[in-house]
N, C-alpha and C positions, 0 to 999 in steps of 0.2 A: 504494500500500500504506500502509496507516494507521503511524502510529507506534506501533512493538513497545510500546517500554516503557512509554508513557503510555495503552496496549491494560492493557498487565499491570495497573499501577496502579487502573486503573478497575475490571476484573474481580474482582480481589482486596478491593477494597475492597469491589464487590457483592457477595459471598459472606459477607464479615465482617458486612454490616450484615442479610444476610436472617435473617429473623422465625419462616420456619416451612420447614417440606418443601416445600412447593407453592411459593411463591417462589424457595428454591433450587433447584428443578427448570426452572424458568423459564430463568433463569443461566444455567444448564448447556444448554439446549437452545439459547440466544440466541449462546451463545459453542462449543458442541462439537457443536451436530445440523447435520443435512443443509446447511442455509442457514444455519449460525451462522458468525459473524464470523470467529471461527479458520480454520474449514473452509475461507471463500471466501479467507481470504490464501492460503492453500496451495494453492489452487486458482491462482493466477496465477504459482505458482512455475515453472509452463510458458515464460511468456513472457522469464526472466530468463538471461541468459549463464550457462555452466558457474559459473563462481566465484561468483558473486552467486549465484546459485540454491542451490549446497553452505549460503553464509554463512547467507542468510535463511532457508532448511530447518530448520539446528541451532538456529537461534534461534527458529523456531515452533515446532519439537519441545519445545523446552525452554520454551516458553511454556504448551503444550499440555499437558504435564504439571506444571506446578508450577498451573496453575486445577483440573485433574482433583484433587490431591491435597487441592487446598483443598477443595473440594467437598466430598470423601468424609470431612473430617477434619471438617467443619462438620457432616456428617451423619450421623456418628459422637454429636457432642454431641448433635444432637437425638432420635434412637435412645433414647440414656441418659437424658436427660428426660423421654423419654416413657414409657419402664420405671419410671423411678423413681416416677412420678404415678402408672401403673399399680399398684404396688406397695402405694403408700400407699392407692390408692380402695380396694384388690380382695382387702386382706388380711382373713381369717377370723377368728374368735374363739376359737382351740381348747379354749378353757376353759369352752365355751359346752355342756350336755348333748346327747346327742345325742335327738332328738326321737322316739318311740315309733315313730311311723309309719314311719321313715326306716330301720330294722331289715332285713338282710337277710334272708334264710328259706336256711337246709339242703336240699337236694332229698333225698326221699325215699328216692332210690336212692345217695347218697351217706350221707346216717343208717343207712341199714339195714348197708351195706358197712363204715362205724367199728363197727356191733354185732358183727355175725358176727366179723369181724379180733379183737375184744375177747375174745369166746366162746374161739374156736379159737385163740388167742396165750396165755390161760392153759393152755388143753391139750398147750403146748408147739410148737403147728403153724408151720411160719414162711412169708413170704409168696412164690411163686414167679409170674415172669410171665413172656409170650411175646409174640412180634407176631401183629399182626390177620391179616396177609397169609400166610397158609400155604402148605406143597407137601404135595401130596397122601400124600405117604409119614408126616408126620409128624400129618393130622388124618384119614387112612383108615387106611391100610395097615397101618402099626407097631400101630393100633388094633386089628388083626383084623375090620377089615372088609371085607367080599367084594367082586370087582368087579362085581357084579351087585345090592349094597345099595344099596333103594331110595334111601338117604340122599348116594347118592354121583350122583344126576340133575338133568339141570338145576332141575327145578321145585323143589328144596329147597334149591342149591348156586348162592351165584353166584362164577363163573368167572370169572379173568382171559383178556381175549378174547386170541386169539393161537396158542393155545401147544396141542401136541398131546403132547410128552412129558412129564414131569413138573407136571401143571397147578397152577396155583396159584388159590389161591379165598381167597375170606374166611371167616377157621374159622367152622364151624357149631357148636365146645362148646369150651368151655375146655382139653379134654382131650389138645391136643397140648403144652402145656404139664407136664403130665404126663410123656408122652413124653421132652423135652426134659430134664427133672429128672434122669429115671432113664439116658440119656443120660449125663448132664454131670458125675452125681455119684456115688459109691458108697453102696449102702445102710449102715447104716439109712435111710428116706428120709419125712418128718412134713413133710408140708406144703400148703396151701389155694393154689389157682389161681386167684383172682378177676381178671376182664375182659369187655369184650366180645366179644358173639357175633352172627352175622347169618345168618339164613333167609328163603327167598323164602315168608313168611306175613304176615298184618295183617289180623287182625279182634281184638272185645272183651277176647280174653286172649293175643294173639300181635301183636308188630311184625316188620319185617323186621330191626334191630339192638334187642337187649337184651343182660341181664347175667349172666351166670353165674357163679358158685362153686365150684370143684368141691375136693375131700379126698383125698391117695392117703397111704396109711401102707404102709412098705414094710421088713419086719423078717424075722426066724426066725422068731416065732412067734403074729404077729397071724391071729385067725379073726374065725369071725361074730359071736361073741359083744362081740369087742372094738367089733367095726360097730355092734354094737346096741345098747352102751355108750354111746360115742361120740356118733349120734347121739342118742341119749336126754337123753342131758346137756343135747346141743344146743339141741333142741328145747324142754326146760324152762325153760334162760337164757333163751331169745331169746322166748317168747313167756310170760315170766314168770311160770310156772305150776308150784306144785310139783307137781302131778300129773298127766299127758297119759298116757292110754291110749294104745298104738302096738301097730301091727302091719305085719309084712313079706309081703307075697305076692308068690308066685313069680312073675318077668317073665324078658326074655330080652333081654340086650345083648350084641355081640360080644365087647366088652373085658373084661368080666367073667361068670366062672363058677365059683358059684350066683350070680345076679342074682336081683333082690329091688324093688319098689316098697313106698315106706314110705308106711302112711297112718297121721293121728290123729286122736285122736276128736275132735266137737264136737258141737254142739246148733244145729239147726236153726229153733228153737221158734220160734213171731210172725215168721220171715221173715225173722229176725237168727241171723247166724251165727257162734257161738261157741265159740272154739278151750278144749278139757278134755273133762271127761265130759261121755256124751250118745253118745244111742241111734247117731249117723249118722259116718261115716266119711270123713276127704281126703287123696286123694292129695296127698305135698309133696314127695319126688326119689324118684329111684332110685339102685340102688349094688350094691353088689356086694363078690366075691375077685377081686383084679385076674387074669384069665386068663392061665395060664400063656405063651399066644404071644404075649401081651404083654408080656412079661417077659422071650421070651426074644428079641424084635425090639430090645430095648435092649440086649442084650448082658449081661442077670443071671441067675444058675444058679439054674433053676427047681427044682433038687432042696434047695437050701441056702436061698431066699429063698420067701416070700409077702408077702401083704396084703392091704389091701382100698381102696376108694375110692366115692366117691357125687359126686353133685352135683344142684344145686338152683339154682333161678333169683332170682335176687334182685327182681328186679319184680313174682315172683308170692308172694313171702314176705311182703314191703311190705304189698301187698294185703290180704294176710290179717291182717296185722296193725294196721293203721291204717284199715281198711275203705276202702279205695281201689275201686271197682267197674270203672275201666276204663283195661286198660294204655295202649292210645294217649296216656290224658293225660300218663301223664307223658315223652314228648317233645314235649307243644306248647308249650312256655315260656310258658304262660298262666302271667300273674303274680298273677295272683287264684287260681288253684288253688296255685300254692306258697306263698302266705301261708295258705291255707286248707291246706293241708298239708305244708309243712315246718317246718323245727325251729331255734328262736333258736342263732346261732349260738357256737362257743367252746367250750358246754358237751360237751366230749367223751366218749362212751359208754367206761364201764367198769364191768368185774364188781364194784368195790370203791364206787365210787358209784350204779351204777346205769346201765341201757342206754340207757330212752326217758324216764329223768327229765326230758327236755324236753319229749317228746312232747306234743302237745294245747294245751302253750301259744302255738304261733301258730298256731292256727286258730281 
């Protein structure tokens, strides 16, 4: 067996004089791996009497740890030398402008969601949200929808697989959030539902996930009139126009009755389509007086309470507004369509500065 102490000496000293990592890994494998010098003393501690073998054990052990600590205390400094170079090569200039190109972009469907919020926040509305994963009672039933609507089939619904009583799916409309409000709070009740929504569809103006919006105002004495207010307002803010022809024609939804699809005018002319006057007419939501079994599935006295509610898609408003022609694009994280169509960021849409005062300048 070599000599402990002049073992120690040696190795300590080797550790103090190496240079870099790779050399002190050297060390350490010469003196602590498989066939390193430590290892094989210990390895003859077999062949030594009881007391000799205790003595010379505590004295490897203790050999074997005070080289491990040099090492790591040696590797320690080089660690720190090497951050510290790093630091000095790799530091930034923060003072330096940030280069035009280098500009984030807004997605379209996040710019439109700051307008609408903007619109309907000075109308007092405040913002309500739910989760994606529904049970059927809270984005059908409470809805007054049949168990026989078509909306409630697989080919429109998808379904969490499993489950045969209470299913649960991912909402198909913003509108169990509604639900959930009237639920949770007592009337009066002024408030906009924006989130996601998912259908089993995907052509030119439908994905399987998009965004929806939806409005429920829940008082004594709100009618249609207030609906057609409301949105009219809306419509004006958000597509910056003080004059939009509008009109309601009668449609038919469970949750609401008189239900109503809202169209406004625009102009077709040369192939461009332009939201105001003008011979031709677009659908843009529907809405309604919230249906009394819907009112009375949340537990409010339909003899004391009304209102009304709408909703509208946020991907298909975008569109019409910034002439977006096809909703697929916008979830393909093409980064040339969001420079071509979204909005420098910061500038936040407001009634008092303006909505799309960004608008048009990153494209």
């Amino acid at each position: 067996m070599e000599n402990i102490e002049q073992l120690r000496i040696e190795l300590i000293s080797s550790v103090d004089k190496a240079e870099n990592m790779s050399a002190l890994e050297e060390i350490r494998i010469s003196a602590l791996g498989k066939k390193g010098r430590i290892t094989g003393m210990m390895k003859t501690l077999g062949s030594l009497n009881k007391e000799e073998r205790k003595e010379a054990g505590q004295t490897l052990n203790k050999l074997k740890n005070e080289v491990a600590n040099a090492i790591d205390s040696r590797k320690n400094i080089f660690e720190e030398t090497e951050l510290d170079v790093r630091l000095a090569t790799e530091k930034v200039d923060v003072t330096l402008p940030i280069r035009p190109e280098s500009h984030g972009r807004i997605h379209p469907t996040s710019q439109t969601l700051d307008e609408i919020v903007a619109i309907f926040g000075q109308m007092g509305f405040d913002i309500a949200e739910g989760p994606d994963i529904e049970d059927d009672f809270h984005n059908f039933t409470a809805l007054n929808i049949p168990q026989n609507h078509p909306a409630r089939q697989m080919h429109d619904t998808f379904y969490i697989a499993g489950e045969d009583e209470n299913k649960h799916l991912l909402r198909t409309h913003t509108s169990p959030v509604q639900i959930r409000s009237m639920i949770k709070q007592k009337p009066p009740i002024k408030i906009i539902a924006p989130g996601r929504t998912y259908r089993c569809d995907s052509d030119i103006t439908h994905t399987p996930m998009f965004h929806q919006i939806e409005g429920l105002v829940i008082d004594k004495t709100s009618h249609m009139g207030h609906l057609k207010g409301c949105l009219l307002e809306f419509i004006k803010a958000y597509f910056e126009i003080d004059e939009v022809p509008i009109r309601f024609r009668p449609s038919f939804f469970p949750f609401t009755e008189p239900s109503a699809e809202m169209d406004i005018g625009c102009s077709r002319k040369g192939g461009e389509l332009k939201i105001g006057a003008g011979e031709g007419w677009l659908e843009i939501l529907g809405c309604g007086m919230v249906h009394p079994n819907v009112l009375a599935s949340c537990g409010i006295d339909t003899d004391e309470y009304q209102g009304f509610a709408f909703g509208l898609g946020l991907e298909r408003i975008a569109m019409l507004k910034y002439g977006i022609p096809d909703l697929r694009t916008f979830f393909e994280t093409d980064l040339r369509w969001l420079k071509h169509y979204g909005f420098v960021p910061l500038d936040i849409p407001s009634m008092t500065r303006g909505l799309s005062m960004t608008g048009g300048t990153a494209r």
